[in-house]
VMD Tcl script that draws the C-alpha trace (Angstrom):
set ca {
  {127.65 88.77 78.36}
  {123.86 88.26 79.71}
  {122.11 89.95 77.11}
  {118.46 90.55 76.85}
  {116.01 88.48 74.76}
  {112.94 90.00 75.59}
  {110.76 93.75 74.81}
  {112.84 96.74 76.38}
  {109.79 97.55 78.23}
  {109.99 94.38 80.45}
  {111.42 94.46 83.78}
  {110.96 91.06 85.04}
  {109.95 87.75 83.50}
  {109.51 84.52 85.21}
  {109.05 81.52 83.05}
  {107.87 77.94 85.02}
  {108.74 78.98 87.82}
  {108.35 75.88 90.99}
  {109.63 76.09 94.43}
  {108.96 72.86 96.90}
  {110.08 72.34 99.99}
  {110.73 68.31 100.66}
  {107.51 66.82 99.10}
  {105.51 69.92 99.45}
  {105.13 72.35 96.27}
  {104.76 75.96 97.29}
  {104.97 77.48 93.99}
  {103.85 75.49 91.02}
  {105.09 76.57 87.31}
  {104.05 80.11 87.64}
  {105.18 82.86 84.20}
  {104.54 86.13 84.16}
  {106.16 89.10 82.80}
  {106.05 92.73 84.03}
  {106.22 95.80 81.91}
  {108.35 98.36 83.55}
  {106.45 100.87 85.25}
  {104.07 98.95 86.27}
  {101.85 98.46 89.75}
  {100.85 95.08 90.09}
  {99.44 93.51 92.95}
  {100.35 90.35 94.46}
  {96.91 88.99 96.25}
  {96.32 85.15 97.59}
  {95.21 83.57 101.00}
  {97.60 82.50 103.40}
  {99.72 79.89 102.29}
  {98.78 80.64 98.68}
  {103.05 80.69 97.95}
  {102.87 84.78 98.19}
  {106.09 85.08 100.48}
  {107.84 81.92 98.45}
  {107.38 83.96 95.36}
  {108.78 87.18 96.57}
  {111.52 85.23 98.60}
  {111.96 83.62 94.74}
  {112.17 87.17 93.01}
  {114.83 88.68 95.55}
  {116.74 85.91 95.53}
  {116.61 84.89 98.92}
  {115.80 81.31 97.92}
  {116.25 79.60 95.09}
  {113.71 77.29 92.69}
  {113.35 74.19 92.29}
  {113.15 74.68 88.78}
  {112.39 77.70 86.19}
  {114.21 81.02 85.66}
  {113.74 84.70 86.77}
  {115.50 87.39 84.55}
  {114.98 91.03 86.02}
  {116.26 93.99 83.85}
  {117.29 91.09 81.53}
  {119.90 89.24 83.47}
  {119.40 86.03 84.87}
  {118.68 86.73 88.86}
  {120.85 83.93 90.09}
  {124.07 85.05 88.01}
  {123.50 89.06 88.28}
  {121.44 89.14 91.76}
  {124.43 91.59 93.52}
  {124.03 93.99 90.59}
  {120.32 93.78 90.22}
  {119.20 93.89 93.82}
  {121.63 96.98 93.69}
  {118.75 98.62 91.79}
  {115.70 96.88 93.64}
  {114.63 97.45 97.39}
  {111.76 95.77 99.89}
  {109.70 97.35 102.70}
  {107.22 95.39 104.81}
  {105.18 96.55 107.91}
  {106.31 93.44 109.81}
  {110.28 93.99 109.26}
  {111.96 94.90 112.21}
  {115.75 97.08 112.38}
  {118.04 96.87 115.35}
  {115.96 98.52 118.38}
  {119.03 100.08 119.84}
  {120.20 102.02 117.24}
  {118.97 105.58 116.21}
  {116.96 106.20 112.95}
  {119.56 108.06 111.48}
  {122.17 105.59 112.67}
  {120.01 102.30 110.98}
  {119.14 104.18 107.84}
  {123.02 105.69 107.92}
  {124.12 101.67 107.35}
  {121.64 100.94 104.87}
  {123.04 103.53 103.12}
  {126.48 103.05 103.22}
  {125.74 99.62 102.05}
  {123.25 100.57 98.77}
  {126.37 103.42 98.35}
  {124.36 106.44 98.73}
  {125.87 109.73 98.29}
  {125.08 112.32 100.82}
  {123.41 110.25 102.86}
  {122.36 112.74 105.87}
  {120.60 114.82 102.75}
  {118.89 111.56 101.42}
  {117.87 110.80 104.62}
  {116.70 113.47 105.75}
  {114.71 113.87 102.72}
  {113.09 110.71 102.66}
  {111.77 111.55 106.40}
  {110.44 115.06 105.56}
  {108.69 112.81 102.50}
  {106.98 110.42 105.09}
  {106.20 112.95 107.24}
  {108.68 111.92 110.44}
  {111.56 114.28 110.47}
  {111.19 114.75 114.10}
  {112.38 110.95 114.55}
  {115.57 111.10 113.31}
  {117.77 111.09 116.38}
  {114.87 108.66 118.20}
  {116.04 104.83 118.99}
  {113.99 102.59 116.37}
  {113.15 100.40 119.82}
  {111.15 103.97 121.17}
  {108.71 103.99 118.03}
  {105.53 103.21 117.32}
  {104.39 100.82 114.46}
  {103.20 103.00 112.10}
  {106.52 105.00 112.69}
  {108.57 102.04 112.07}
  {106.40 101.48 109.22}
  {107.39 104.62 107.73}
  {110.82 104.39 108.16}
  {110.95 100.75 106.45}
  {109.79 102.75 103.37}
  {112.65 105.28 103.66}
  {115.04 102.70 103.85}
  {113.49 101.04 100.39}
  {113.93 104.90 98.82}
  {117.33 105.28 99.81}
  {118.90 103.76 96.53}
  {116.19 105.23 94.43}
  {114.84 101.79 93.22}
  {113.77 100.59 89.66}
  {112.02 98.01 91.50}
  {110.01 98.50 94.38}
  {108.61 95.21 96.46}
  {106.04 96.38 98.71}
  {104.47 93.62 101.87}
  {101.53 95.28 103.03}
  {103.27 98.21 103.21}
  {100.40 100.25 104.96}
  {99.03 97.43 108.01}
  {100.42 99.02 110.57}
  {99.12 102.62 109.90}
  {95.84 104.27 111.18}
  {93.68 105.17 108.12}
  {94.69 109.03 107.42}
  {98.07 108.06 107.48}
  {97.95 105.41 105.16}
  {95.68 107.29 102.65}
  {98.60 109.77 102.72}
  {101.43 107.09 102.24}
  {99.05 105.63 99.60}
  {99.42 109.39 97.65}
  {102.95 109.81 98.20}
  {103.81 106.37 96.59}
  {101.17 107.23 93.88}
  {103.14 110.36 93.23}
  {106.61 108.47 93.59}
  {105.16 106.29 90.67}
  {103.92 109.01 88.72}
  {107.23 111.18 88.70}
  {109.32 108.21 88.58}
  {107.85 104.97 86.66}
  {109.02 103.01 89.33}
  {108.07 99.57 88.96}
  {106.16 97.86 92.28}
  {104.85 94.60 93.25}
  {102.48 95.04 96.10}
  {100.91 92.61 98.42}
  {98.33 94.12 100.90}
  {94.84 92.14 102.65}
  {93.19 95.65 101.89}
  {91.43 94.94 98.57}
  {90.19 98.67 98.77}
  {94.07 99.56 98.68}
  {94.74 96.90 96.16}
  {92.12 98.59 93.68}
  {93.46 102.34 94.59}
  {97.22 101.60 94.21}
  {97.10 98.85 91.08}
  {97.07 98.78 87.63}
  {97.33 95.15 87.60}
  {96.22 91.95 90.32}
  {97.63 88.69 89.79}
  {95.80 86.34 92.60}
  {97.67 83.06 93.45}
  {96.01 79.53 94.77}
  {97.89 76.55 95.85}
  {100.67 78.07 94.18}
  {99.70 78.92 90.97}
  {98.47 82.12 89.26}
  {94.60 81.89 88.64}
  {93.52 85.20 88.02}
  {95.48 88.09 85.85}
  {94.44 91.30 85.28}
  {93.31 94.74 86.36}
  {91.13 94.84 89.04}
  {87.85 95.89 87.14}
  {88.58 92.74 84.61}
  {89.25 90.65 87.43}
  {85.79 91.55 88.79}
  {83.99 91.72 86.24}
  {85.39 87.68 84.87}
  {84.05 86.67 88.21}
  {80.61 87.85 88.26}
  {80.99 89.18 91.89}
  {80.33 92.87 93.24}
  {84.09 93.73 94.65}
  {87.70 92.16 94.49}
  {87.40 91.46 97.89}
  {84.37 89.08 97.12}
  {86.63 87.26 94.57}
  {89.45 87.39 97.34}
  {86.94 85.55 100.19}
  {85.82 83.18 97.14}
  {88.92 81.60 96.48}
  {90.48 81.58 100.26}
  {86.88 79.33 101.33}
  {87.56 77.27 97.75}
  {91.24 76.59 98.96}
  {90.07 76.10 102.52}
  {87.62 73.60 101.22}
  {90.46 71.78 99.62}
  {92.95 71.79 102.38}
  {90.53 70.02 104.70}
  {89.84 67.57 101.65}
  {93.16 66.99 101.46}
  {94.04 66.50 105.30}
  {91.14 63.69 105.96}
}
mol new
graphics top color blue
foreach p $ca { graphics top sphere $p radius 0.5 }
foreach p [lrange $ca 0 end-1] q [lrange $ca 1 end] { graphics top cylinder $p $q radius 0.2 }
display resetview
């Protein structure tokens, strides 16, 4: 049996954790544990290793060396039964355009083996605000719709484990403030645990408890967003944010002449 060896209260651990592609190291020996519960954000310029280290954590590729235990089984030997209790939602994934709402988030839930799903549907859509789309083809909606339903599909199976890609880019500013309260309260009734990635520092510091801020694939900054700040001497996490993407720019172009 894969038994735990670490505090009840952690959900995931990662220990030296590396992912390279050919010659080319994405992620380099990155450990981190998170309590359950917890929000913590996932921040880092582009090609920082953000989507190799969520790819990592769901299991859709594996490292190159290093372990990931989530609810304290090892991913790679457990990963049917734990992403069983884990679910994803990003702005930029797309569902089968010919198919009805109720008839994409129908499958998803015969897969994740909801019970009642036309309730739990239904539910979720009154919860996101877009009842009224139920019966419209996914092709027929806008972005910020589509948007909204991605985040009912990640509720169907009532997560422990929430990953969240910029789960708000697509939505006009009203409507993400209120998606931004109704995950808050989601959180708050349910200790979910999410890891959220978002270029909206603003969001970042209104939705987490905790910021870890990759480089070149490794972690470089840990800790709430007002520590995080403050370490760095600059007015706003989005100063630190600009910081480090012109530092790794600066070393990219090093690198390339």
């Amino acid at each position: 049996m894969d038994e735990p060896t670490h505090t009840p209260r952690e959900i995931v651990r990662v220990d030296s954790l590396s992912k390279s592609f050919a010659a080319h190291a994405v992620v380099r020996d990155i450990s981190l544990s998170v309590p359950r519960g917890q929000i913590l954000g996932l921040l880092g310029p582009n090609g920082a290793g953000k989507s190799t280290f969520l790819h990592l954590l769901l299991g859709l590729t594996r490292p190159s060396s290093g372990s990931i235990r989530i609810f304290g089984q090892d991913l790679h030997k457990s990963r049917r039964s734990i992403l069983s209790r884990v679910n994803f939602s990003s702005a930029y994934t797309s569902l089968p355009t010919n198919l009805s709402v109720w008839e994409n988030l129908n499958i998803f839930a015969k897969l994740y083996g909801v019970p009642h799903p036309q309730k739990r549907v239904r539910e979720l859509l009154e919860l996101f605000e877009i009842p009224h789309a139920l019966h419209s083809l996914t092709g027929a909606l806008s972005s910020g719709q589509l948007t909204r339903v991605n985040l009912c599909k990640a509720f169907l199976n009532e997560p422990e484990i929430l990953f969240l890609d910029e789960p708000t880019a697509s939505l006009d500013p009203d409507i993400a403030s209120r998606v931004r309260r109704t995950l808050l309260r989601i959180h708050g009734e349910r200790g979910i645990t999410m890891i959220y990635t978002s270029h909206d520092m603003q969001e970042v510091q209104r939705m987490c408890q905790r910021v870890i801020i990759l480089s070149q694939g490794r972690i470089i900054r840990d800790g709430s967003p007002r520590e995080i700040v403050d370490k760095g001497g600059a007015a706003s996490l989005e100063d630190i944010f600009i910081s480090i993407a012109h530092a790794d720019q600066n070393e990219t172009k090093k690198e390339s002449s």
